[in-house]
Backbone as JSON Lines, residues from 0, in Angstrom:
{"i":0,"aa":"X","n":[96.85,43.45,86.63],"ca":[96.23,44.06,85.47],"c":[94.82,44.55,85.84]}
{"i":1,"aa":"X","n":[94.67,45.87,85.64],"ca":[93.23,46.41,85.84],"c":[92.09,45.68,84.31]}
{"i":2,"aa":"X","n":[91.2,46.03,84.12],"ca":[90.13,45.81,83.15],"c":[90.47,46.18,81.9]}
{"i":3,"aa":"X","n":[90.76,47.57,82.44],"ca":[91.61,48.54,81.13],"c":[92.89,47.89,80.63]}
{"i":4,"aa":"X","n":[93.8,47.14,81.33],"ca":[95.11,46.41,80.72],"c":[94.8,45.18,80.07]}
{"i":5,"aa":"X","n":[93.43,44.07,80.62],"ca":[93.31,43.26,79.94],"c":[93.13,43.91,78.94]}
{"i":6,"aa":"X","n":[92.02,44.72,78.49],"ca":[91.44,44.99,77.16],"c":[92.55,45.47,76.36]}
{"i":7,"aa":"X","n":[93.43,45.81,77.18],"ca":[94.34,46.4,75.7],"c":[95.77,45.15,75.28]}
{"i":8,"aa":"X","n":[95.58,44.24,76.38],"ca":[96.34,42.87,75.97],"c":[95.61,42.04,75.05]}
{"i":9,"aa":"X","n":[94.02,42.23,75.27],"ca":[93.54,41.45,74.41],"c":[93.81,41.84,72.44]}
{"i":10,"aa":"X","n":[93.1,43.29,72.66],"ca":[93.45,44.07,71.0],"c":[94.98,43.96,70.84]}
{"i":11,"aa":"X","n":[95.63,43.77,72.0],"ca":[97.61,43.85,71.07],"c":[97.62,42.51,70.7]}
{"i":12,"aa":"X","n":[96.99,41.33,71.39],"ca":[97.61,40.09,71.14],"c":[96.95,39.24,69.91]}
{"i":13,"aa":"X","n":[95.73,39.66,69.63],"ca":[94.54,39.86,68.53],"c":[95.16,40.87,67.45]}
{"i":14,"aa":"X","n":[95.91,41.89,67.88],"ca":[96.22,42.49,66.3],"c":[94.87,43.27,65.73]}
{"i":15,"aa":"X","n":[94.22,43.66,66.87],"ca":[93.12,44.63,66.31],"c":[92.89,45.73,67.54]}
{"i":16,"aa":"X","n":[92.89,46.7,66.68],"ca":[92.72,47.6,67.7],"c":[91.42,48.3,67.73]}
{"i":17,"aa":"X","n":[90.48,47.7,67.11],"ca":[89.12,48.12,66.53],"c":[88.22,47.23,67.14]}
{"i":18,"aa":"X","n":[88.66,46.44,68.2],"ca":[87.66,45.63,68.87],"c":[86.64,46.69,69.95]}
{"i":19,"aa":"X","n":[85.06,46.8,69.79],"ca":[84.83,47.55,70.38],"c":[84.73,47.63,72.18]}
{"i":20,"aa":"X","n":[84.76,48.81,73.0],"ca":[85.19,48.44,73.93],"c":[83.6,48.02,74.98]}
{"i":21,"aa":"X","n":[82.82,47.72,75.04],"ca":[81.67,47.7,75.32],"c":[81.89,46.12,75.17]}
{"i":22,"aa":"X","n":[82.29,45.46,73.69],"ca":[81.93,44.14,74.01],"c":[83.2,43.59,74.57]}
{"i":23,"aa":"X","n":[84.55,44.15,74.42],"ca":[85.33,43.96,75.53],"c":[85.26,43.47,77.16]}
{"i":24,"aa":"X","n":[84.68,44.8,77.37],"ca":[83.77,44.64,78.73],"c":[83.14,42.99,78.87]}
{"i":25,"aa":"X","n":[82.52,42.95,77.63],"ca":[81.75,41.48,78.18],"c":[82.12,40.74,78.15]}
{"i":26,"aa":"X","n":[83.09,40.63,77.61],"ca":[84.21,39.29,77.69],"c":[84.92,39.1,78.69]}
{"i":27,"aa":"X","n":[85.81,40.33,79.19],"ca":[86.37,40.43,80.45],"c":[85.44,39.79,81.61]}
{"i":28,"aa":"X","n":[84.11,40.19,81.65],"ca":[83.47,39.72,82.77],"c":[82.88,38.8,82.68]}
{"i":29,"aa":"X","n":[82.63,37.79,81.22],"ca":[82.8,36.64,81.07],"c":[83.99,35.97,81.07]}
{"i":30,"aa":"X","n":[85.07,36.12,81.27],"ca":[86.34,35.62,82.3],"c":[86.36,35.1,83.18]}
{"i":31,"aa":"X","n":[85.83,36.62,84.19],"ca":[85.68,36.42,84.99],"c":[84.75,35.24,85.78]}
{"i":32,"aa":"X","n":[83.88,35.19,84.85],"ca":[82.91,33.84,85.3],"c":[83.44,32.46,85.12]}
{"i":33,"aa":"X","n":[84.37,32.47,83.89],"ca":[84.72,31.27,83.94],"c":[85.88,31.04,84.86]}
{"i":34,"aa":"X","n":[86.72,31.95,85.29],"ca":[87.7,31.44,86.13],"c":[87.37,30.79,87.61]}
{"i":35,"aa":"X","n":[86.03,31.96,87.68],"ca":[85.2,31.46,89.43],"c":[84.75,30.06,89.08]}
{"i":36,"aa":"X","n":[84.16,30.0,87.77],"ca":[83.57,28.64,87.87],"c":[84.25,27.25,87.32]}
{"i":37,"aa":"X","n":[85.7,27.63,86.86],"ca":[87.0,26.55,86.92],"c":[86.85,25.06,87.45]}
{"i":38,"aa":"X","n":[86.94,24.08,87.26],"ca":[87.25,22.77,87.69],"c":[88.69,22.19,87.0]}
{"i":39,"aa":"X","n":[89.55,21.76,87.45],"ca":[90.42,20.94,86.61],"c":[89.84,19.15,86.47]}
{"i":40,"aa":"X","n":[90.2,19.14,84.71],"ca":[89.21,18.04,84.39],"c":[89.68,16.55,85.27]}
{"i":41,"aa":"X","n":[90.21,16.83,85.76],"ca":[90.55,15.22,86.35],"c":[90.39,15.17,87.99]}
{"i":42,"aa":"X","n":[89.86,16.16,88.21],"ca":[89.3,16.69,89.96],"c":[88.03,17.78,89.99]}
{"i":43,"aa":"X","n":[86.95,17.19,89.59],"ca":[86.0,17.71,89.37],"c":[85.06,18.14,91.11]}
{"i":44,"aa":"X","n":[85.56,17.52,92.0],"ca":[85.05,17.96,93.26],"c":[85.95,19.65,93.91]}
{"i":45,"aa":"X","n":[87.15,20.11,93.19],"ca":[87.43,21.03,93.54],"c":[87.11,22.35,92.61]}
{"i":46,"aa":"X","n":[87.6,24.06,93.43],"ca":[87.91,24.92,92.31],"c":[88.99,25.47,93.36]}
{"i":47,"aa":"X","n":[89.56,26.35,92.97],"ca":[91.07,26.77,93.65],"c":[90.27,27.57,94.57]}
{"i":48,"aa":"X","n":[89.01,28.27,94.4],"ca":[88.15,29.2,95.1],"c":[87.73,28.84,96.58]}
{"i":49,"aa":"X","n":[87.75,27.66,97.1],"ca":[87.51,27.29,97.8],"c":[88.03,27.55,99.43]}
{"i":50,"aa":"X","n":[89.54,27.73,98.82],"ca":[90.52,27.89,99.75],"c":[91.39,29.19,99.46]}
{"i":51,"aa":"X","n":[91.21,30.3,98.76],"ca":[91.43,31.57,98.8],"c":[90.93,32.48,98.22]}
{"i":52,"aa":"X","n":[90.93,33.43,97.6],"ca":[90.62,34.77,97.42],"c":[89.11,34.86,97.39]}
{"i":53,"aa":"X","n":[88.36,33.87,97.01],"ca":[86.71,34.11,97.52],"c":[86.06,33.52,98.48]}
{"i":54,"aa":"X","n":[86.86,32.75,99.13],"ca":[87.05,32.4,100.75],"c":[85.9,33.5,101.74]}
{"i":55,"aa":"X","n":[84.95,33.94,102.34],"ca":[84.66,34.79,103.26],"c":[83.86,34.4,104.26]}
{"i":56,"aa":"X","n":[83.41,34.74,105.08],"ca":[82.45,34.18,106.39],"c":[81.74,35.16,106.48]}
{"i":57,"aa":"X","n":[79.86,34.96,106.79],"ca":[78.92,35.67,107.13],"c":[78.72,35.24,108.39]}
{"i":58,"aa":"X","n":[78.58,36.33,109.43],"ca":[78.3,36.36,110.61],"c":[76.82,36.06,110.78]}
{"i":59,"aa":"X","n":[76.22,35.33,111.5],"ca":[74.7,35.14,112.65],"c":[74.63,34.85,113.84]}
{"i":60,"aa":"X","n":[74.01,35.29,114.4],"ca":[73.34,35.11,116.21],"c":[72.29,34.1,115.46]}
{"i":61,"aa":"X","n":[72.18,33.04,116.39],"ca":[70.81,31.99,116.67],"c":[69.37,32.9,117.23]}
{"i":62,"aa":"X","n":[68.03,32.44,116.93],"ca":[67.38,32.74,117.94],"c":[66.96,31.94,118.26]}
{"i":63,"aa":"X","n":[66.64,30.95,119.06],"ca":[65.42,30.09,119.86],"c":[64.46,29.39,118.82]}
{"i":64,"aa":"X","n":[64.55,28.61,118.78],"ca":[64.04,27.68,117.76],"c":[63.35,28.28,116.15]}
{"i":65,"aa":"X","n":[64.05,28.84,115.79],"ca":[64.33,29.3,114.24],"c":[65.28,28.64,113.81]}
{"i":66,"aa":"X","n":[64.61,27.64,112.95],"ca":[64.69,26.62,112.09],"c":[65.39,27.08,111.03]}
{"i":67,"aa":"X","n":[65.36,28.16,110.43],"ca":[65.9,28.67,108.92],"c":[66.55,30.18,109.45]}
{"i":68,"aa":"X","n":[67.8,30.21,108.07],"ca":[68.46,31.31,108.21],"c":[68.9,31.72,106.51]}
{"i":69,"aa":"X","n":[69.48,33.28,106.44],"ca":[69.19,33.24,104.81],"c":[70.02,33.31,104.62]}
{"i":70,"aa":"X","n":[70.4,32.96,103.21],"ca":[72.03,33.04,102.73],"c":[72.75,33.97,102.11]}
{"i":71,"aa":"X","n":[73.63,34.23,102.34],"ca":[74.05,35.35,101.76],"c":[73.67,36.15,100.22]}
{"i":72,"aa":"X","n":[73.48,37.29,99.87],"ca":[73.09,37.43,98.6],"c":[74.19,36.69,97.8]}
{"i":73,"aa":"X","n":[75.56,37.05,97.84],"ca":[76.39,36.74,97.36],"c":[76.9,35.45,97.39]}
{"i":74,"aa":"X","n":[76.17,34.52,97.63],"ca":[77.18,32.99,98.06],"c":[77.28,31.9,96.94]}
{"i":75,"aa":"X","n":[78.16,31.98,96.96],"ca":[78.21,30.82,95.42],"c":[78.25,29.17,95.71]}
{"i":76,"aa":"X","n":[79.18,28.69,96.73],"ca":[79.34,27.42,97.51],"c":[79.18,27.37,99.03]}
{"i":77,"aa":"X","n":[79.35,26.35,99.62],"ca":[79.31,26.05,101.19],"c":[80.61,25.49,101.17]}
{"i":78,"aa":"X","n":[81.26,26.46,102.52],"ca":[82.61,25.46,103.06],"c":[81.82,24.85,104.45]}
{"i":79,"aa":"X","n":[81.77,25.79,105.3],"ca":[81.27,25.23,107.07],"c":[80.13,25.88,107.62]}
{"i":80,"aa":"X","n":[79.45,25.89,108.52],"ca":[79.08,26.52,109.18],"c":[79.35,25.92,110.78]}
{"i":81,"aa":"X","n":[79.67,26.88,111.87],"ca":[80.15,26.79,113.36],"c":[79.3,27.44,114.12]}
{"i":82,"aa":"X","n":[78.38,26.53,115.13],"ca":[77.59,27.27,116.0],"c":[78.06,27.51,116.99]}
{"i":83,"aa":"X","n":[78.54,28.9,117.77],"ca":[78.72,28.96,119.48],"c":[80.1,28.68,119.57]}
{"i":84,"aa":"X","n":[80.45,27.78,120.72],"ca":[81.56,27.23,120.74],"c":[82.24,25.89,120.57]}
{"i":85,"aa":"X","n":[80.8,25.16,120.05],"ca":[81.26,24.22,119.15],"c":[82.4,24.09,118.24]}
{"i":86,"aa":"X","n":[83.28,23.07,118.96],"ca":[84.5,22.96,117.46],"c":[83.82,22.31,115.91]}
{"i":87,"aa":"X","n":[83.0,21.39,116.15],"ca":[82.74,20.57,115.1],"c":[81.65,21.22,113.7]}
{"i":88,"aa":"X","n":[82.31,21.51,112.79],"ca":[81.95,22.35,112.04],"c":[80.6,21.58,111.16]}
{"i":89,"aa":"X","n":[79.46,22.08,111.01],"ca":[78.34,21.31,110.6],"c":[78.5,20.77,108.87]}
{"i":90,"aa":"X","n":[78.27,19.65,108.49],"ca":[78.12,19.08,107.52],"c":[77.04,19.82,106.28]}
{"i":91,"aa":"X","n":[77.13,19.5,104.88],"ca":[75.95,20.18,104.07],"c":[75.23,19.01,103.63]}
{"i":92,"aa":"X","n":[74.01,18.59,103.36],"ca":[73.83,17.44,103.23],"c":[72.59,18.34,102.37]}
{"i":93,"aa":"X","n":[72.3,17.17,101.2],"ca":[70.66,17.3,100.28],"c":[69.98,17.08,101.26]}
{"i":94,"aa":"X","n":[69.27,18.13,101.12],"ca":[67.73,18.52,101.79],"c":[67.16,17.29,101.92]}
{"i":95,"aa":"X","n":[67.12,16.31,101.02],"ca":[65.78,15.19,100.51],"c":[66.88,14.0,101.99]}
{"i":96,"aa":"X","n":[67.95,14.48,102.49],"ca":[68.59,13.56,103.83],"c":[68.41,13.74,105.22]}
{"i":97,"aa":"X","n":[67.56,15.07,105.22],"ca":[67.54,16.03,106.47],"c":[66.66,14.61,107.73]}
{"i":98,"aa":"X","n":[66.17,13.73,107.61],"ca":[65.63,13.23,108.33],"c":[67.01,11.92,108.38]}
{"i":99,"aa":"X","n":[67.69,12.09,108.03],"ca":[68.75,10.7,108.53],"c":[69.44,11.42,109.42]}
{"i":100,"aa":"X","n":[69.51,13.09,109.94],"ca":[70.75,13.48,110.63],"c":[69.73,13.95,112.04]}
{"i":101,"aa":"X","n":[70.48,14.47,113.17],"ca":[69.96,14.34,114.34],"c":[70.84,15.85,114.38]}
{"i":102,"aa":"X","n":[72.05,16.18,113.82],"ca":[73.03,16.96,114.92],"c":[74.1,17.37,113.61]}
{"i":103,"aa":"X","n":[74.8,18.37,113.75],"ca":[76.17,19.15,112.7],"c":[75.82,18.78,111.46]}
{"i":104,"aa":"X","n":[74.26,18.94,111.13],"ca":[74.48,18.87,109.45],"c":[73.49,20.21,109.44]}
{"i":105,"aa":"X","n":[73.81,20.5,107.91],"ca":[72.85,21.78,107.32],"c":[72.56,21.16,106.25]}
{"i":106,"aa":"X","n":[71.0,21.84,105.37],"ca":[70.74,21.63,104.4],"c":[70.54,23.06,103.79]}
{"i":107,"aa":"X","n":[70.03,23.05,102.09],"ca":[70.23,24.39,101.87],"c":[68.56,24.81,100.9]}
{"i":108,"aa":"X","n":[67.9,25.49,101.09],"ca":[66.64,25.26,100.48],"c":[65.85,26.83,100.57]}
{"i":109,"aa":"X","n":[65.78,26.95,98.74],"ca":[64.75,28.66,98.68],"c":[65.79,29.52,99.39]}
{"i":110,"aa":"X","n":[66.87,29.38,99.26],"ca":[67.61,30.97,99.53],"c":[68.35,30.69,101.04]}
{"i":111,"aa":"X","n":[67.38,30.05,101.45],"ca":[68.18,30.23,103.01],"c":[68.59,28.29,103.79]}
{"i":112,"aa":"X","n":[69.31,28.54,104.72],"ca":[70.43,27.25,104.94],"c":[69.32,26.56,106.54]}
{"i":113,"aa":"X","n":[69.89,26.02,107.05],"ca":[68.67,25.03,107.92],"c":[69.82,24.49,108.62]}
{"i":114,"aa":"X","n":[70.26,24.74,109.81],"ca":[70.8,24.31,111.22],"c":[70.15,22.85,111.4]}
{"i":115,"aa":"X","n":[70.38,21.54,111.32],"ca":[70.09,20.76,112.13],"c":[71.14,20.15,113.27]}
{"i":116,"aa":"X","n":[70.69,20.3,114.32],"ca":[69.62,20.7,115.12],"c":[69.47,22.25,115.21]}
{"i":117,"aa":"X","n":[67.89,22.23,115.02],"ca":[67.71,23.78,115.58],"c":[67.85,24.42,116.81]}
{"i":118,"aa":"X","n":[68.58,25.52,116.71],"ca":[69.22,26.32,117.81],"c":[68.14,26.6,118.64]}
{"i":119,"aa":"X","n":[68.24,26.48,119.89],"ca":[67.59,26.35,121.37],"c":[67.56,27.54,121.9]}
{"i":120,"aa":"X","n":[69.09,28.02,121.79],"ca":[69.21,29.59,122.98],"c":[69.12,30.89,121.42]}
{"i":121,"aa":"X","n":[68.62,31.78,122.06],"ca":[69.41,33.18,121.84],"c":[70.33,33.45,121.95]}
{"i":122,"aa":"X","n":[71.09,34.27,120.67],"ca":[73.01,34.83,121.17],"c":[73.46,33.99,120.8]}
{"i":123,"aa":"X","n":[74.17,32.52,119.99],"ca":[74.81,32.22,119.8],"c":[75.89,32.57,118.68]}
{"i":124,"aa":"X","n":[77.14,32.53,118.35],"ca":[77.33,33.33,117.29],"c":[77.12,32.2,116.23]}
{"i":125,"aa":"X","n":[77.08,32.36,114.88],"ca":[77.08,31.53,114.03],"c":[77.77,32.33,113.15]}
{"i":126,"aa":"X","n":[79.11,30.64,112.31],"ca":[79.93,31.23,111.22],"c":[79.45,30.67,110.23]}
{"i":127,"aa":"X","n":[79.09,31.27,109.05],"ca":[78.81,30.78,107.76],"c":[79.86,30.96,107.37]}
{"i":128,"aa":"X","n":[81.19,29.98,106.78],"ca":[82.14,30.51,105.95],"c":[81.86,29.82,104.45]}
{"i":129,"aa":"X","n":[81.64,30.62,103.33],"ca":[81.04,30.11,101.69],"c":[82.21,30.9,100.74]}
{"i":130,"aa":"X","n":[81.78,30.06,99.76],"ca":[82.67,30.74,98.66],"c":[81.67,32.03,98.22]}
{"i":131,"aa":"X","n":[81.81,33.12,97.9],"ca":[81.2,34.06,97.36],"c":[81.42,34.13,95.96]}
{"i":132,"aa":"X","n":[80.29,35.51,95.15],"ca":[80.39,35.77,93.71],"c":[80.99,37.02,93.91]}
{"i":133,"aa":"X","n":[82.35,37.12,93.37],"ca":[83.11,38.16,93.17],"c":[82.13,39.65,92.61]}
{"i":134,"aa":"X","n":[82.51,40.72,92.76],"ca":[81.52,41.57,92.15],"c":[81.51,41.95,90.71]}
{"i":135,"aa":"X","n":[81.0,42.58,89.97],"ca":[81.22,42.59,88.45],"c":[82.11,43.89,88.16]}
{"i":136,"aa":"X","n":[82.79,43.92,87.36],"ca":[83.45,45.26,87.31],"c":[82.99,46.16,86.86]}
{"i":137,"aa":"X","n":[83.14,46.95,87.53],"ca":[82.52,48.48,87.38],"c":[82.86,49.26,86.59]}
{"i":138,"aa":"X","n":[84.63,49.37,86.26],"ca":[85.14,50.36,85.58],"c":[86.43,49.75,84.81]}
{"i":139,"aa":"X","n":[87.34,50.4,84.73],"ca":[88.47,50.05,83.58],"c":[89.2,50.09,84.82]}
{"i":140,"aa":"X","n":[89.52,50.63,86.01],"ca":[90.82,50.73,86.89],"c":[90.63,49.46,87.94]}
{"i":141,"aa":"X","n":[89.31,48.89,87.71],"ca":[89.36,47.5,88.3],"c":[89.79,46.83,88.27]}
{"i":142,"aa":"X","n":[90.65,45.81,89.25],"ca":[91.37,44.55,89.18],"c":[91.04,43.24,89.25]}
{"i":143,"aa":"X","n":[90.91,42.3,88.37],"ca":[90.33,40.74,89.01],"c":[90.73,40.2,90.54]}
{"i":144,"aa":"X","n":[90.26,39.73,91.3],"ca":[90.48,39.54,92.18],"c":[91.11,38.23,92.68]}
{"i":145,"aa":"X","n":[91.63,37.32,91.69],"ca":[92.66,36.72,91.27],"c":[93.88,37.3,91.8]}
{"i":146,"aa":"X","n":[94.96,36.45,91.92],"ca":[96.62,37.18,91.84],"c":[97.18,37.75,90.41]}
{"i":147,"aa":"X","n":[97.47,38.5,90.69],"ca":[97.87,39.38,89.42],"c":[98.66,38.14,88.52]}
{"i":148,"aa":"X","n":[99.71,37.13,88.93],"ca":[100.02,35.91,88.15],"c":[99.12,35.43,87.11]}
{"i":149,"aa":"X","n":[97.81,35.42,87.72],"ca":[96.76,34.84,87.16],"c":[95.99,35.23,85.93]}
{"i":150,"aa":"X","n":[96.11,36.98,85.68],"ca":[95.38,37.5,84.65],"c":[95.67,37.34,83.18]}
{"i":151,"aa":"X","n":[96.28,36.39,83.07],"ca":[96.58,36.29,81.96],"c":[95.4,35.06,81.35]}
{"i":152,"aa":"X","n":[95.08,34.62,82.39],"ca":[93.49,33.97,82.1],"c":[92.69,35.03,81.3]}
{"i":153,"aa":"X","n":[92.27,36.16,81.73],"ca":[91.09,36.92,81.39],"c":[91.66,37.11,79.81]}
{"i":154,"aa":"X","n":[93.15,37.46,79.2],"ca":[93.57,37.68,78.36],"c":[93.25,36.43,77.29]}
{"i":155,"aa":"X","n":[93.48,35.4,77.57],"ca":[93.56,34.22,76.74],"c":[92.11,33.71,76.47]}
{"i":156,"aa":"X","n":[90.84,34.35,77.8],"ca":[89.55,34.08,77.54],"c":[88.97,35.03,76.71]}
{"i":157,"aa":"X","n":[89.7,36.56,76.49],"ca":[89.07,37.27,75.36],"c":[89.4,37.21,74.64]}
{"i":158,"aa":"X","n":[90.46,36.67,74.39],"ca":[91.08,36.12,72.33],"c":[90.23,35.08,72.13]}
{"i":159,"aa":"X","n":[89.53,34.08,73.32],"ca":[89.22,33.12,72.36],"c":[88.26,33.53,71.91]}
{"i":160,"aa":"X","n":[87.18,34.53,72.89],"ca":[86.03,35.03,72.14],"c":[85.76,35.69,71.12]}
{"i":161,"aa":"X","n":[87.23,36.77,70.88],"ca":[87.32,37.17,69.5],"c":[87.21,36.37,68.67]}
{"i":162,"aa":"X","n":[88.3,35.36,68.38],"ca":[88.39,34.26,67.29],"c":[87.44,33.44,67.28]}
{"i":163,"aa":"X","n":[86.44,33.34,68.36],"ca":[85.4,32.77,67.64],"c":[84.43,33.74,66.85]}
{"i":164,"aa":"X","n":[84.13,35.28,67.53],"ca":[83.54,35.99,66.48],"c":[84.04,35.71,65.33]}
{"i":165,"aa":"X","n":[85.62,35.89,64.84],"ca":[86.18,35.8,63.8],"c":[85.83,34.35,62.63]}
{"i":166,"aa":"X","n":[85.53,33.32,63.68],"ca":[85.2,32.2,62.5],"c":[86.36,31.54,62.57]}
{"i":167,"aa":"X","n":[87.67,31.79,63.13],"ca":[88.92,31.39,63.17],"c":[89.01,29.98,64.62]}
{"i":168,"aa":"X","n":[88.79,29.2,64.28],"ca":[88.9,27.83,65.13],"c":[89.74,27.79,65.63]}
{"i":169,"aa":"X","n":[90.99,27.4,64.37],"ca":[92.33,26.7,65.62],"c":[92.66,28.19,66.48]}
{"i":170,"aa":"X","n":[92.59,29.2,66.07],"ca":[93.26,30.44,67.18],"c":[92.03,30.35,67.93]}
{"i":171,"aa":"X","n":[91.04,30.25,68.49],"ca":[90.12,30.12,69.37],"c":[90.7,28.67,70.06]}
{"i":172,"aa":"X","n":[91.14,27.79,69.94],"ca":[91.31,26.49,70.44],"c":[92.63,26.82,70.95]}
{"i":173,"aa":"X","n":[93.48,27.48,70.18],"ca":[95.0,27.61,71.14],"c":[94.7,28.72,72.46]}
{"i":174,"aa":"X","n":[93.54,29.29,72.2],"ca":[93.4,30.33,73.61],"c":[92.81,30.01,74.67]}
{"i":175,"aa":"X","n":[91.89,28.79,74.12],"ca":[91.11,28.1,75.18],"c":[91.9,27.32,75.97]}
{"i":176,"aa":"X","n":[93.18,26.5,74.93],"ca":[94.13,25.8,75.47],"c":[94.95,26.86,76.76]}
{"i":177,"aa":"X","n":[95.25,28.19,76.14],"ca":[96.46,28.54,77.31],"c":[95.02,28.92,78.51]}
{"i":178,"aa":"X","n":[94.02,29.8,78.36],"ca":[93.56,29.68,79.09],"c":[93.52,28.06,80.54]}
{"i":179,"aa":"X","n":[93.48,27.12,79.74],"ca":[93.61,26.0,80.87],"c":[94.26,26.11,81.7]}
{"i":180,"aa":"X","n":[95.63,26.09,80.91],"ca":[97.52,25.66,81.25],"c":[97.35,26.89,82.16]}
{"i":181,"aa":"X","n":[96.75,28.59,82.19],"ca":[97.01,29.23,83.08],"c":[96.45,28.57,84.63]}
{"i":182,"aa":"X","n":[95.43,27.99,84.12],"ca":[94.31,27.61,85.47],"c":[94.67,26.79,86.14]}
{"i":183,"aa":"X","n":[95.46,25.6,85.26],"ca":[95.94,24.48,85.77],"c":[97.36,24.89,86.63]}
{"i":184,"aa":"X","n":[97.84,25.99,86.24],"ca":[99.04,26.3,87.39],"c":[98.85,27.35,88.41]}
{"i":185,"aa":"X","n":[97.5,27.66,88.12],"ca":[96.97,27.88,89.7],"c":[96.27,26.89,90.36]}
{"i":186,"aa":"X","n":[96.04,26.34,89.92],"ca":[95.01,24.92,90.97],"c":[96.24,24.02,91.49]}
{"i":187,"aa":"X","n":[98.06,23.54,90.81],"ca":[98.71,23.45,91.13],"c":[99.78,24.31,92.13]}
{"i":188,"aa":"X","n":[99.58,24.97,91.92],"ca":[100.61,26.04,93.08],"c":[99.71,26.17,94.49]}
{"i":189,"aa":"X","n":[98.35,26.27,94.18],"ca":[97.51,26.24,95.52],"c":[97.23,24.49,96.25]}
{"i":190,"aa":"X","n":[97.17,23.64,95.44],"ca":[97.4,22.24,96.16],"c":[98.89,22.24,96.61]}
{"i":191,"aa":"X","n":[99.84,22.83,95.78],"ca":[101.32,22.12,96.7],"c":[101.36,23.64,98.26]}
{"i":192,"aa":"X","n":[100.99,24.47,98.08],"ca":[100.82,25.41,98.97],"c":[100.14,24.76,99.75]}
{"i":193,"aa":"X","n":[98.97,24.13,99.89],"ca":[97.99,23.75,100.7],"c":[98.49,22.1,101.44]}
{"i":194,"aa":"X","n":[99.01,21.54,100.42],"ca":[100.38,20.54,100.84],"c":[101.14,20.81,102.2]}
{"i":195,"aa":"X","n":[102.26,21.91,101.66],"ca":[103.12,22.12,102.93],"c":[102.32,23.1,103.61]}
{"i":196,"aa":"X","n":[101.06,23.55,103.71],"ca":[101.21,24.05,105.2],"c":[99.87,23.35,106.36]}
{"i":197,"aa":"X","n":[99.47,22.28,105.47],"ca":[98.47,21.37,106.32],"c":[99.0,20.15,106.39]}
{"i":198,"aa":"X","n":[99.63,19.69,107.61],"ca":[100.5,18.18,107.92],"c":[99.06,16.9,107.29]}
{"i":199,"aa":"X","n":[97.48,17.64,107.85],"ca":[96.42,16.11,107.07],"c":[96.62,15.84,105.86]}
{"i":200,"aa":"X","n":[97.14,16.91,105.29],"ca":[97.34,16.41,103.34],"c":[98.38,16.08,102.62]}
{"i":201,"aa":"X","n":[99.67,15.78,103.77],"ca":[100.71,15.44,103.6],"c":[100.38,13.93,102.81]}
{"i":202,"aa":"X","n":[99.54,12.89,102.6],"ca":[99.16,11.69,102.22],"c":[99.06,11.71,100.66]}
{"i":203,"aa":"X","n":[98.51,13.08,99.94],"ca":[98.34,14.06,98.57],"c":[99.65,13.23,97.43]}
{"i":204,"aa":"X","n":[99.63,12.13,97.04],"ca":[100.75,12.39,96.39],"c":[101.48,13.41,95.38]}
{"i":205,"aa":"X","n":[102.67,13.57,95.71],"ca":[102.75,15.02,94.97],"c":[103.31,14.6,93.31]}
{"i":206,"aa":"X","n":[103.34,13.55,92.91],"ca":[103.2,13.19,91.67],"c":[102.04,13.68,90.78]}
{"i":207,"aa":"X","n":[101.17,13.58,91.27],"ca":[99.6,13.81,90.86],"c":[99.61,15.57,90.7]}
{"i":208,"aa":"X","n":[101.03,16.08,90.83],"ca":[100.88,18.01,90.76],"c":[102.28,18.06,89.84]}
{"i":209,"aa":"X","n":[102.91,17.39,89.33],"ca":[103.94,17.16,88.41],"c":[103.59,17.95,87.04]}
């Protein structure tokens, strides 16, 4: 579904076709915020984002004892960072710990991230891989960047905002509800996916995705 299909799922499923399209817009891309910023309530250390579609890596070279590096404009979380040819992917640790570590940790402080230990040579490559902030939509032929399965989130997050303009509770509460149930069967389809194709998380009981 482009921008333009939510908005017109939202006015068919609302029963108004007089919703204007401007505040449309803001709902849609308040969707969009809430889907990036998703937790399921009983696993509050994850978001499905972590491990696909806003998944990306920023490239750096080291220089010689430069201590600090900046972070992406766009970065919303930390997965790793990999210096050189190091396998062991560096840790993120609060700043206020930086003196308990010696070696593979980073801290993150004023915009930019902190290598401990600081890099020695020139040329090394460095991987920042972070969750990013999706971009905002621009137009009506735009697509969430979600799986198309998924958009039925953005739909169920602009009814609820209607019905709360409206003053109408329980239809604001049943949209917030499917909104979940959509989220919750993506955070499930991506743990049992992430299940069978990583043998370390085979331990996951799969009751707990029932």
């Amino acid at each position: 579904m482009t921008r333009g299909d939510i908005k017109t799922a939202i006015k068919n499923e609302v029963d108004d076709q007089t919703v204007d399209s401007t505040l449309l817009n803001t709902w849609v891309q308040r969707a969009d915020e809430k889907v990036q910023s998703w937790r399921p309530s009983d696993d509050r250390d994850q978001t499905f984002d972590y491990w696909d579609y806003l998944k990306t890596e920023q490239p750096f070279t080291t220089v010689a004892n430069q201590e600090k590096y900046p972070v992406p404009e766009n970065y919303r979380a930390f997965i790793e960072l990999r210096i050189g040819t190091d396998k062991t992917p560096y840790k993120l640790i609060d700043f206020r710990d930086r003196d308990k570590f010696d070696d593979h940790a980073v801290y993150m402080l004023g915009g930019y991230f902190y290598p401990i230990a600081t890099p020695t040579i020139d040329g090394n490559a460095m991987r920042f891989v972070f969750v990013r902030i999706s971009d905002d939509f621009a137009s009506d032929n735009d697509e969430p960047e979600v799986e198309k399965l998924y958009h039925q989130a953005y739909v169920e997050w602009g009814k609820k905002m209607y019905y709360n303009q409206q003053g109408d509770t329980e239809l604001e509460r049943q949209a917030e509800n499917n909104f979940e149930r959509t989220m919750i069967g993506k955070w499930r389809d991506q743990e049992l996916a992430r299940m069978s194709s990583a043998s370390d998380q085979a331990e996951i009981p799969r009751s707990s995705l029932v």
